[in-house]
MDTraj code that builds the backbone (N, CA, C; nanometers):
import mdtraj as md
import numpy as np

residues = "UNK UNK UNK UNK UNK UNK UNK UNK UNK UNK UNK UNK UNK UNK UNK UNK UNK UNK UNK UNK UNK UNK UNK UNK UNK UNK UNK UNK UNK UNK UNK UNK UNK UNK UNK UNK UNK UNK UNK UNK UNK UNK UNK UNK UNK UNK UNK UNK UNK UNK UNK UNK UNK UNK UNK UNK UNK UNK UNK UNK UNK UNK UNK UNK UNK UNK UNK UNK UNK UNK UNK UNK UNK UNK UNK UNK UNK".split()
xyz = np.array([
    [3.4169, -4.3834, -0.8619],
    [3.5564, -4.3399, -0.8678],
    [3.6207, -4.3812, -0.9999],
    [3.5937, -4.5248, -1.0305],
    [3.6551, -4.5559, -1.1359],
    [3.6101, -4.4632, -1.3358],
    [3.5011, -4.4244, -1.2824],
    [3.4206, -4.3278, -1.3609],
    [3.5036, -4.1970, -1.4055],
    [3.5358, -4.1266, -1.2664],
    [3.5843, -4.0128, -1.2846],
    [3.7532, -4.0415, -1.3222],
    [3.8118, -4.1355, -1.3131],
    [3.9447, -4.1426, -1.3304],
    [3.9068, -4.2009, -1.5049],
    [3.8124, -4.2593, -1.5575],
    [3.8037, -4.2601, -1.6701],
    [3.7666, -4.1254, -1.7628],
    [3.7331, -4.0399, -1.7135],
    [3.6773, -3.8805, -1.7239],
    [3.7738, -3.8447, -1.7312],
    [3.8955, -3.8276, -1.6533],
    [4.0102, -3.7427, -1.6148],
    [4.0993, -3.7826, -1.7298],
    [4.1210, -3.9341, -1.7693],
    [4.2469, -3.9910, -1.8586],
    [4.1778, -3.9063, -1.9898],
    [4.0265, -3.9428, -2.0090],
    [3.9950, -3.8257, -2.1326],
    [4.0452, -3.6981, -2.1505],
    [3.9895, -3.6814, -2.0073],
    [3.9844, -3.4500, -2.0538],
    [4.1297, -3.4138, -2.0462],
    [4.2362, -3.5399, -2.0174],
    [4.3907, -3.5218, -2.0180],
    [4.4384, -3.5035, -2.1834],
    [4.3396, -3.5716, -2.2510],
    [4.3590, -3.5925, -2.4298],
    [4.3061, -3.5163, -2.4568],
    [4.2164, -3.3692, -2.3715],
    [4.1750, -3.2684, -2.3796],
    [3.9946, -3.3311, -2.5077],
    [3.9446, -3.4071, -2.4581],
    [3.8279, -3.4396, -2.5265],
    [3.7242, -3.3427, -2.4802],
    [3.6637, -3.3049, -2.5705],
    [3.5542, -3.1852, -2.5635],
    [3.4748, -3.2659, -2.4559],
    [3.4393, -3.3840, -2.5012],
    [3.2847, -3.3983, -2.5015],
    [3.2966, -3.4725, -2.3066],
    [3.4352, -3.4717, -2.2820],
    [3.4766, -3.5074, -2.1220],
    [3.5014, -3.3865, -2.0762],
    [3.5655, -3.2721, -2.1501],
    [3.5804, -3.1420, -2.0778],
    [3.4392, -3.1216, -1.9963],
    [3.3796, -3.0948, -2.1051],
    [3.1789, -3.0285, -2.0865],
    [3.1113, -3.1343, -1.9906],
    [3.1836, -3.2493, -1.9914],
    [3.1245, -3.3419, -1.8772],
    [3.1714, -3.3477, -1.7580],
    [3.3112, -3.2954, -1.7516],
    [3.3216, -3.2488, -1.6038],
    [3.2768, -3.1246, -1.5936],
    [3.2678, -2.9962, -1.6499],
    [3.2042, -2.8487, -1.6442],
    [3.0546, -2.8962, -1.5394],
    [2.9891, -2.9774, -1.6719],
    [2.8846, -3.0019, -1.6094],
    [2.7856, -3.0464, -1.4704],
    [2.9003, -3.1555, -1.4431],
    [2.8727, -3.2048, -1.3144],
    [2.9314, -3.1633, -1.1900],
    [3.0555, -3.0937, -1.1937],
    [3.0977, -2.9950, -1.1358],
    [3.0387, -2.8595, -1.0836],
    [3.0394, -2.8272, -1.2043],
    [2.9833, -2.6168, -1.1872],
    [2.8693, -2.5945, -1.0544],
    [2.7874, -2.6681, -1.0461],
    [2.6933, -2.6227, -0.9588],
    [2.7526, -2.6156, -0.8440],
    [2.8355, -2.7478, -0.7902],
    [2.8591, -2.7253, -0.6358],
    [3.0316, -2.6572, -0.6525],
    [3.1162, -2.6641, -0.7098],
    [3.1935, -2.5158, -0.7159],
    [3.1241, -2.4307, -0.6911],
    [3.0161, -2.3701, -0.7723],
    [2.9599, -2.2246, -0.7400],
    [2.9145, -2.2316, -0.6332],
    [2.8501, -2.3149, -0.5660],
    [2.7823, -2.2808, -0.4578],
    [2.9037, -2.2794, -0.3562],
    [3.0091, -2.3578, -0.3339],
    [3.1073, -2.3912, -0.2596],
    [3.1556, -2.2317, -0.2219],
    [3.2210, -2.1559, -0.3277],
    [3.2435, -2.0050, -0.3087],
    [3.1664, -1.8972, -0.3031],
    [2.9955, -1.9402, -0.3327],
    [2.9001, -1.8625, -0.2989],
    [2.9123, -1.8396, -0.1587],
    [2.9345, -1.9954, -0.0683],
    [2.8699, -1.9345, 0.0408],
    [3.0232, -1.8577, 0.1226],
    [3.1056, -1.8193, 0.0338],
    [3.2332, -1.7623, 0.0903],
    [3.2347, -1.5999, 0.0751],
    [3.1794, -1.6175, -0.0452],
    [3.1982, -1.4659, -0.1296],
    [3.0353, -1.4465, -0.1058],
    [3.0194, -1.2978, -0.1020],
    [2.8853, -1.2376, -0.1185],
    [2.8296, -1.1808, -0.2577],
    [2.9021, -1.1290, -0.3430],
    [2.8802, -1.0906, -0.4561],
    [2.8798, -1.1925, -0.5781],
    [2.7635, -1.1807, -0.6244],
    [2.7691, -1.3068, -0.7594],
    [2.8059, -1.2864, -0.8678],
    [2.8413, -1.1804, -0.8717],
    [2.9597, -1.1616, -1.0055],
    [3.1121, -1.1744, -1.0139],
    [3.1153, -1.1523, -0.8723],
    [3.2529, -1.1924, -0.8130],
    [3.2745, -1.3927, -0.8148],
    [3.1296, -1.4224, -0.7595],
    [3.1175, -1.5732, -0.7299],
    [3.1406, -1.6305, -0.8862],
    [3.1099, -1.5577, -0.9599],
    [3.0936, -1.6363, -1.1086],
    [3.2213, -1.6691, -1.2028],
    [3.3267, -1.5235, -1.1608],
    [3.4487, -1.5091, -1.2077],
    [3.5531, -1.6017, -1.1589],
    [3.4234, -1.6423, -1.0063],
    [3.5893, -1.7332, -0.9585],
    [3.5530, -1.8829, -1.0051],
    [3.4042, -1.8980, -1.0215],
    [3.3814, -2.0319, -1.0382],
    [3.4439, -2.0365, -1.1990],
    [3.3981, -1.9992, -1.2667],
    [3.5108, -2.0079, -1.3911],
    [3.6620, -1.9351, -1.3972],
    [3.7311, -1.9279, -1.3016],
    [3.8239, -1.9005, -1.3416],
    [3.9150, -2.0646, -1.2690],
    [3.7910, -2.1362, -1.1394],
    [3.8604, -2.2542, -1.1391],
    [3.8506, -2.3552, -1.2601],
    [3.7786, -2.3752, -1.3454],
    [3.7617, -2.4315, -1.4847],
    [3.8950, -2.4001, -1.5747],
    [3.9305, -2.2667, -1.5334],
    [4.0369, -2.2158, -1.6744],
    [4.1773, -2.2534, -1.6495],
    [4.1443, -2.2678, -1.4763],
    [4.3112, -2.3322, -1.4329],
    [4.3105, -2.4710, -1.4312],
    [4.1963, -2.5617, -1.4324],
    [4.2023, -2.6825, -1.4816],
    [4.2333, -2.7424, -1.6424],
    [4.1888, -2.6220, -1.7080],
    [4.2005, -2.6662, -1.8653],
    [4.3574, -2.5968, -1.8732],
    [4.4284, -2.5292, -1.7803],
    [4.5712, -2.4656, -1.8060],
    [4.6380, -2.5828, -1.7747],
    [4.5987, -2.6852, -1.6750],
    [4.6725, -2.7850, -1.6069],
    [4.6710, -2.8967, -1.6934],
    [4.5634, -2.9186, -1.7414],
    [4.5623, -3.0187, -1.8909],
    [4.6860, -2.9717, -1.9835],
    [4.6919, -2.8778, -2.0115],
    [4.7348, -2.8074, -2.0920],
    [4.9287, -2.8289, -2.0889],
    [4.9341, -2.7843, -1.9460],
    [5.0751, -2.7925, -1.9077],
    [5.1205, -2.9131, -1.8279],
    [5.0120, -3.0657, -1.8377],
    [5.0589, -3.1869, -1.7893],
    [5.0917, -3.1849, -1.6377],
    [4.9773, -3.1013, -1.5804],
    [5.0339, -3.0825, -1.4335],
    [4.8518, -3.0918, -1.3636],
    [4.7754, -3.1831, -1.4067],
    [4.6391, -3.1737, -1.3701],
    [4.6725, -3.3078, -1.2932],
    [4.5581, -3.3146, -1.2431],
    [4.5474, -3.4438, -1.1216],
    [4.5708, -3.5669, -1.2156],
    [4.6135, -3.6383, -1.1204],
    [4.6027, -3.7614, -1.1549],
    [4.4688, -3.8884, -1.1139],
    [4.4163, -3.8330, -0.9841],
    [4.3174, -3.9165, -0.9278],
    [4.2306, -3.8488, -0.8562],
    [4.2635, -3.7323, -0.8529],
    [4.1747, -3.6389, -0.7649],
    [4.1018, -3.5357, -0.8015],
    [4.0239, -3.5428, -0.9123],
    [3.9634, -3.4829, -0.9682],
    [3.8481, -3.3727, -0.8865],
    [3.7929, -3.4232, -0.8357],
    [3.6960, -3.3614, -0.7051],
    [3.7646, -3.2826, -0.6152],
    [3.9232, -3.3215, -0.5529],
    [3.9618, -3.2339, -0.4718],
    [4.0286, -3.1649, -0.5097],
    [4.1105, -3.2012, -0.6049],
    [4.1388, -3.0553, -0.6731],
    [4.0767, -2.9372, -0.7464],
    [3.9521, -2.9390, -0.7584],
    [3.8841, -2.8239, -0.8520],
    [3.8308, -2.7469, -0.7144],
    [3.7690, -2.8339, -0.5938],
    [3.7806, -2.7838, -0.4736],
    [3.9415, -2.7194, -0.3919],
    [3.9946, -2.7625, -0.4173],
    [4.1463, -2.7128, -0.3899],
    [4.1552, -2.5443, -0.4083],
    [4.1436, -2.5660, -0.5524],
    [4.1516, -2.4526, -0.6588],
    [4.0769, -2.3860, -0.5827],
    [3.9053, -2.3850, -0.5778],
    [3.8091, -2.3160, -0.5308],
    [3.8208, -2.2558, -0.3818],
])
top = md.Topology()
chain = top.add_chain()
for i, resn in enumerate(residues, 1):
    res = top.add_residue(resn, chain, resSeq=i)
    for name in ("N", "CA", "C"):
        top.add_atom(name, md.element.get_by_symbol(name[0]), res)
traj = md.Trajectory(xyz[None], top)
């Protein structure tokens, strides 16, 4: 926990190299999370990155989590 709240205070300073490290460890189970919702995987793909684009909007506009990094990208999803 204390990991990801050190992750989060980064990708808040919008750091690349914490962005791509939450993308990373994230993306798989997002996608699968709305895979098993949605049937189409082009549909599944648009949404799994389009929860990424509203996280980097929320960085953006100072309105991203504060501690909940995990449930909110699931939130989103």
């Amino acid at each position: 926990m204390q990991d990801e709240l050190m992750l989060l205070d980064r990708a808040r300073a919008l750091d690349n190299d914490a962005l791509a490290e939450i993308h990373n460890a994230y993306y798989t189970a997002i996608h699968r999370y709305i895979s098993l919702r949605i049937g189409d995987e082009q549909t599944v793909e648009d949404l799994t990155s389009e929860v990424f684009m509203r996280f980097l909007n929320a960085l953006r506009d100072k309105s991203a989590p504060r501690n909940t990094l995990r449930g909110w990208l699931f939130g989103v999803a």
